[in-house]
Backbone as CSV, one residue per row, in Angstrom:
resi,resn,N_x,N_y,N_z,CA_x,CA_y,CA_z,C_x,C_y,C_z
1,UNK,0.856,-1.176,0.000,0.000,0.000,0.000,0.898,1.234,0.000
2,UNK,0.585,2.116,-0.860,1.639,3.222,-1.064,0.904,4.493,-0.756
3,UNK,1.798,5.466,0.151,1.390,6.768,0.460,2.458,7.569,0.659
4,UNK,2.282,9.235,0.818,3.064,9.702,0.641,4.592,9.436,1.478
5,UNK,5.429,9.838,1.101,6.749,9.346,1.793,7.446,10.750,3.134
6,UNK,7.608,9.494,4.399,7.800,10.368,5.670,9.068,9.846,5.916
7,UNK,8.911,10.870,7.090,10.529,10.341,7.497,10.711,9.082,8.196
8,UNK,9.766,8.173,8.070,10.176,6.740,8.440,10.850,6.200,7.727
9,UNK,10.088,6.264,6.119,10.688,6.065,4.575,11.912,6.171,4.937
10,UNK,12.120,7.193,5.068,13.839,7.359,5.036,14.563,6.730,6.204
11,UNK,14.283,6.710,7.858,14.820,5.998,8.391,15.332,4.626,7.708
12,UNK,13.619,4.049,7.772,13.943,2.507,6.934,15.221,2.667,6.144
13,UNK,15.182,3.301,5.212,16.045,3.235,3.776,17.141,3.308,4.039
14,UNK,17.106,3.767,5.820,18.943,4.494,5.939,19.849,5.624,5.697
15,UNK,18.696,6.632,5.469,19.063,7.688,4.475,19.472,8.791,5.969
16,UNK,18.326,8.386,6.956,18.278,9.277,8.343,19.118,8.168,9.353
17,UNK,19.611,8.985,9.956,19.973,7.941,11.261,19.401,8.152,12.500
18,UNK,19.007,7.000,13.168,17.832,7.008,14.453,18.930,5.929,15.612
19,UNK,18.202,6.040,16.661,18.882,5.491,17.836,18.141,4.206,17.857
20,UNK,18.614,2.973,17.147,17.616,1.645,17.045,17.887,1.076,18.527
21,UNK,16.699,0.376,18.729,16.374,-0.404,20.126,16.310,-1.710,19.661
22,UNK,15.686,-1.852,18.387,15.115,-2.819,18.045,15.086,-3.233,16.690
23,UNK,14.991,-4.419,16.094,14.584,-4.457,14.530,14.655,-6.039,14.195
24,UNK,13.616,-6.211,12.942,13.531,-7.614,12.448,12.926,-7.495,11.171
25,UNK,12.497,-8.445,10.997,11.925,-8.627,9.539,10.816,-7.513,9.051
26,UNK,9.839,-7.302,10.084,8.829,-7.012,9.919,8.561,-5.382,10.775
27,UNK,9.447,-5.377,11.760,9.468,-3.742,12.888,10.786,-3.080,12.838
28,UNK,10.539,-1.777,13.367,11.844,-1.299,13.457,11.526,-0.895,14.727
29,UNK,12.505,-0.416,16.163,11.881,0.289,16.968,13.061,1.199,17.641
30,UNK,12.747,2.989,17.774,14.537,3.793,17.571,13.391,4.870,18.755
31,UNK,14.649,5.627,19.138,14.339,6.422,20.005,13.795,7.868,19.438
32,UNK,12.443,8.110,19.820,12.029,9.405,19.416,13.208,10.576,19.634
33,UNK,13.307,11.444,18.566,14.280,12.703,18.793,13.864,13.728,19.584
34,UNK,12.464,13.923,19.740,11.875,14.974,20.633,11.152,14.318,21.617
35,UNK,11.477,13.387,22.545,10.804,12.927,23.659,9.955,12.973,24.491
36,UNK,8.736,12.719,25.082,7.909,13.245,26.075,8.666,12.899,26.925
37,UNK,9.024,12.151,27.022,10.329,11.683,28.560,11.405,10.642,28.056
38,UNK,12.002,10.579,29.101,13.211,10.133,28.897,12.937,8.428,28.727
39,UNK,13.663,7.821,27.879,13.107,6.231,27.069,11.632,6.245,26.153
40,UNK,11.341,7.466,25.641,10.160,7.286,24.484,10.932,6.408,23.739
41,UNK,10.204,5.685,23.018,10.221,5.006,21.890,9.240,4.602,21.330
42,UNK,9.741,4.765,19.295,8.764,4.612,18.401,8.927,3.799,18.010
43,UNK,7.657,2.951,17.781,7.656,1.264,16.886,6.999,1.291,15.675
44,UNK,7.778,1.313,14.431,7.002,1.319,13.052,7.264,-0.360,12.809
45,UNK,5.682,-0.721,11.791,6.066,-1.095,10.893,6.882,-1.643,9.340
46,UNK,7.703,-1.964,9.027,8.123,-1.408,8.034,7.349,-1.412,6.696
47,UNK,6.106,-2.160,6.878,5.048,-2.046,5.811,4.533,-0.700,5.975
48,UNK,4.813,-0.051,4.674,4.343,1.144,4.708,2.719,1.239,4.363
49,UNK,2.110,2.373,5.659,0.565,2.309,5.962,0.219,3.203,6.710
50,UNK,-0.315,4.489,6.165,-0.281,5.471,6.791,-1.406,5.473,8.023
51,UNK,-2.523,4.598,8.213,-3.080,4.435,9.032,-3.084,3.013,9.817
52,UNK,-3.583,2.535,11.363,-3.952,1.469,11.662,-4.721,0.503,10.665
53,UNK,-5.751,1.028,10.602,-6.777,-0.010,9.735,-6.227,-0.325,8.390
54,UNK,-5.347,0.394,7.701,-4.586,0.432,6.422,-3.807,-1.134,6.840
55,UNK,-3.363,-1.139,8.032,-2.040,-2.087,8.298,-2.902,-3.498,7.983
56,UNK,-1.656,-4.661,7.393,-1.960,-5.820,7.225,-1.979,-6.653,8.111
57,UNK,-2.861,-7.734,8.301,-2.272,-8.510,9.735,-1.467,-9.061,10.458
58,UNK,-0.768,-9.376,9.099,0.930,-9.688,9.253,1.439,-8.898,9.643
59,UNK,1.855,-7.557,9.543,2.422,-6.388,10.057,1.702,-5.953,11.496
60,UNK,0.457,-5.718,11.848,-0.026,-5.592,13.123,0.390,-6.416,14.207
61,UNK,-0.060,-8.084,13.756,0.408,-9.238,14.707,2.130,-9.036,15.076
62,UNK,3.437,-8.474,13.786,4.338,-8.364,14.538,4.544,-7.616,15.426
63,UNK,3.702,-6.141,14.796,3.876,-5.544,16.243,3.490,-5.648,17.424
64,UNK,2.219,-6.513,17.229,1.795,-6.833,18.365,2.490,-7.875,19.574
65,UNK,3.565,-8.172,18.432,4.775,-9.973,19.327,5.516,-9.022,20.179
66,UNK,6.057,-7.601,19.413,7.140,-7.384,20.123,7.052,-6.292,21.291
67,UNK,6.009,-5.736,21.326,5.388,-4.569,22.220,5.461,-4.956,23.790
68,UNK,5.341,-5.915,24.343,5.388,-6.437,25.104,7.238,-6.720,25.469
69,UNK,7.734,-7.346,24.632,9.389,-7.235,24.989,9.537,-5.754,25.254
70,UNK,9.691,-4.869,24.155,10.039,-3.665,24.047,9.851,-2.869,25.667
71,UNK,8.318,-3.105,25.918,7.937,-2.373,27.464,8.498,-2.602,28.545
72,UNK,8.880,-4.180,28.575,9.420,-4.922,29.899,11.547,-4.186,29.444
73,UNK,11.912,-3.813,28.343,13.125,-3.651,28.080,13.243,-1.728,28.404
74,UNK,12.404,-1.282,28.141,12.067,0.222,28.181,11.993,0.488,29.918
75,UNK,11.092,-0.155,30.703,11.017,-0.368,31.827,12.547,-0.790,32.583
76,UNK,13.122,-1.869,32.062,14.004,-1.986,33.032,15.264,-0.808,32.641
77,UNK,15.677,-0.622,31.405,16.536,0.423,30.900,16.240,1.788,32.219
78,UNK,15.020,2.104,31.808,14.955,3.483,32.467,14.387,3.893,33.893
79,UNK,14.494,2.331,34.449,13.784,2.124,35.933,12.548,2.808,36.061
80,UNK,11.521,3.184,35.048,9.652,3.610,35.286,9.148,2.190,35.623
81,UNK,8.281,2.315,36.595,6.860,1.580,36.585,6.048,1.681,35.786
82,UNK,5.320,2.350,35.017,4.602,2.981,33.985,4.935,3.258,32.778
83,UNK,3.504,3.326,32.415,4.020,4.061,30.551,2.873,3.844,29.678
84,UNK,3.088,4.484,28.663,1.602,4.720,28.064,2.334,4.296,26.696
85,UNK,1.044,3.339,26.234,1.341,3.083,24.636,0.190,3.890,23.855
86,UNK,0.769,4.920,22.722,-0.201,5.614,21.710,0.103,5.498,20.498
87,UNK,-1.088,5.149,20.349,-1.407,5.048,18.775,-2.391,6.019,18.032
88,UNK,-1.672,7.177,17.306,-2.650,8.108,16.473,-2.958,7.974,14.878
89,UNK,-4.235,7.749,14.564,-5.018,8.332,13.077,-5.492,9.012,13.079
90,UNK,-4.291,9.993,11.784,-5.268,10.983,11.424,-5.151,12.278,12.292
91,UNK,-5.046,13.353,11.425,-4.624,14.817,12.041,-5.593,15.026,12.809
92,UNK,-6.581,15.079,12.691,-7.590,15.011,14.150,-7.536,14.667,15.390
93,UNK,-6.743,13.006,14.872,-6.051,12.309,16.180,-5.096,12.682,16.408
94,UNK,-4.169,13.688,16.381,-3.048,14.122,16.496,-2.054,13.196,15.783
95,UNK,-1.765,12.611,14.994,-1.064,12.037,13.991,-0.599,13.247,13.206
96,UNK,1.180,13.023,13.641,1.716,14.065,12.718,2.902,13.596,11.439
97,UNK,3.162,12.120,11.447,4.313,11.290,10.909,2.474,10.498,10.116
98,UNK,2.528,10.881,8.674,1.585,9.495,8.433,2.331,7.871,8.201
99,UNK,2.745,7.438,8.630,3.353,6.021,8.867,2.852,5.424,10.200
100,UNK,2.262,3.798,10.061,1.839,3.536,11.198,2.594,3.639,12.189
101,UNK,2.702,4.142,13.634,4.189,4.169,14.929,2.805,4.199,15.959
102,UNK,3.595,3.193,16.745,3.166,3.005,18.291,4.516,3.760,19.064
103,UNK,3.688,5.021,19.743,4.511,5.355,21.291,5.031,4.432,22.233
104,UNK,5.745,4.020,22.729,6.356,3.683,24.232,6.538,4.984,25.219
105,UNK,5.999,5.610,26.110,6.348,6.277,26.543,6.423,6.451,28.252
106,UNK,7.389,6.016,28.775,7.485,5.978,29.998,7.118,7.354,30.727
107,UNK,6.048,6.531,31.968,5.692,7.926,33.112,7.033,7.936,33.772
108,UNK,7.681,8.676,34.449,8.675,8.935,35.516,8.098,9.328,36.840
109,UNK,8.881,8.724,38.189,8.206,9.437,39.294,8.775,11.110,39.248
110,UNK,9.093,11.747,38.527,8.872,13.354,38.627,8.029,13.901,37.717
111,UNK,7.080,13.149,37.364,5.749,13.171,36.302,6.064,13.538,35.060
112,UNK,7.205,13.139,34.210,7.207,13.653,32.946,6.446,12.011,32.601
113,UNK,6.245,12.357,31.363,5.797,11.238,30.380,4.009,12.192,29.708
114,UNK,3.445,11.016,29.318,2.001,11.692,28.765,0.825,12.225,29.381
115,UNK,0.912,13.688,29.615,-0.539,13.936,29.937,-1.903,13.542,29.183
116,UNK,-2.694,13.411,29.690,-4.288,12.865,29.088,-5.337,13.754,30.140
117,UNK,-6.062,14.259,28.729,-7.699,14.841,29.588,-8.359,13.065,29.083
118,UNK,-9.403,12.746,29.737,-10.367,12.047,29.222,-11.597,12.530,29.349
119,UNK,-12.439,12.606,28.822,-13.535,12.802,29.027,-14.647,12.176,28.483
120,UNK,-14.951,11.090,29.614,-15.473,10.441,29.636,-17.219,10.531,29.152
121,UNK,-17.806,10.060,28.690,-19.321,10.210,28.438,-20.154,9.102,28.941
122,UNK,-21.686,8.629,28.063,-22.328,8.006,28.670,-22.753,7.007,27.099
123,UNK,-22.441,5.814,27.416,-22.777,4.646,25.867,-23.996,4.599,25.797
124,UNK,-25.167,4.694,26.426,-26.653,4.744,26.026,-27.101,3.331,24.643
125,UNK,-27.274,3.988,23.750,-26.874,2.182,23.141,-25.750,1.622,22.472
126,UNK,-25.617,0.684,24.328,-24.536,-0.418,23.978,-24.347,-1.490,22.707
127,UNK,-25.425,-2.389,23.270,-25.827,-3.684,22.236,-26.630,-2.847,20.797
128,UNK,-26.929,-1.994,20.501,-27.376,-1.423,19.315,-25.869,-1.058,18.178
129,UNK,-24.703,-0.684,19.691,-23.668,-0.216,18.391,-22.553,-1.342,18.997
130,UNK,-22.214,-2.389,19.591,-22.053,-3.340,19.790,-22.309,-4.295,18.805
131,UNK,-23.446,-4.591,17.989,-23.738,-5.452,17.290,-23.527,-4.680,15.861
132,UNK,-23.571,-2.943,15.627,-23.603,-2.538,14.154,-21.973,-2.936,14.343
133,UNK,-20.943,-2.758,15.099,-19.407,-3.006,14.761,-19.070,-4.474,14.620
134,UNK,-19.685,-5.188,15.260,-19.678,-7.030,14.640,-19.868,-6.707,13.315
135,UNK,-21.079,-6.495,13.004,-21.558,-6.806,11.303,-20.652,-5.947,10.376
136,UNK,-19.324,-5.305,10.762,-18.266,-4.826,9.944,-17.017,-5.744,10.267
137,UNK,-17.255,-6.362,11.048,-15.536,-7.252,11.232,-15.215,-8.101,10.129
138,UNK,-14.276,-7.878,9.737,-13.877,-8.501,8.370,-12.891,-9.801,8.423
């Protein structure tokens, strides 16, 4: 699937140089240059896909193998308890790199890492939109 070309493109290619943590067939995973805290790290795909739902399952499932190493390795590296994994689509969603990347981003006990508002609402119908998102699973 082809879209416009970011600076992952070029990581991949080798053209940029990044601080790798990680890499295999299918992920790459290097240290963000502008950090929310200290041990961010970004996990691309190397299937290029500018959104989640774009991504293939083959490419999701790897990231999904290694996310779990990566956290327990991020964690012990930078001694946090915590940490927030983000995933953005879409400039709305604050997605500013279109290439799929999962955050690692460790909380610290002097509170750097990711702030979050939530704001929470009320589901009213559950099983009405519960059952319209079944009848799209592909």
């Amino acid at each position: 699937m082809s879209h416009a070309s970011t600076i992952f493109d070029a990581i991949l290619a080798g053209e940029i140089p990044c601080h790798r943590v990680y890499e295999d067939d299918h992920v790459l995973a290097f240290l963000d240059i502008g950090p929310v805290s200290r041990g961010h790290v970004l996990v691309i795909p190397k299937e290029r896909a500018a959104h989640m739902h774009q991504l293939s399952d083959d490419s999701a499932a790897a990231l999904g193998r290694v996310l779990p190493r990566l956290c327990r390795a991020v964690m012990k590296a930078t001694g946090c308890e915590h940490y927030n994994l983000l995933q953005n689509n879409g400039a709305p969603a604050h997605q500013a790199v279109f290439h799929v990347h999962i955050h690692i981003i460790p909380r610290h006990e002097d509170g750097s890492g990711l702030g979050i508002e939530w704001k929470a609402g009320q589901l009213g119908d559950g099983e009405a939109l519960a059952s319209r998102i079944r009848d799209f699973i592909q």
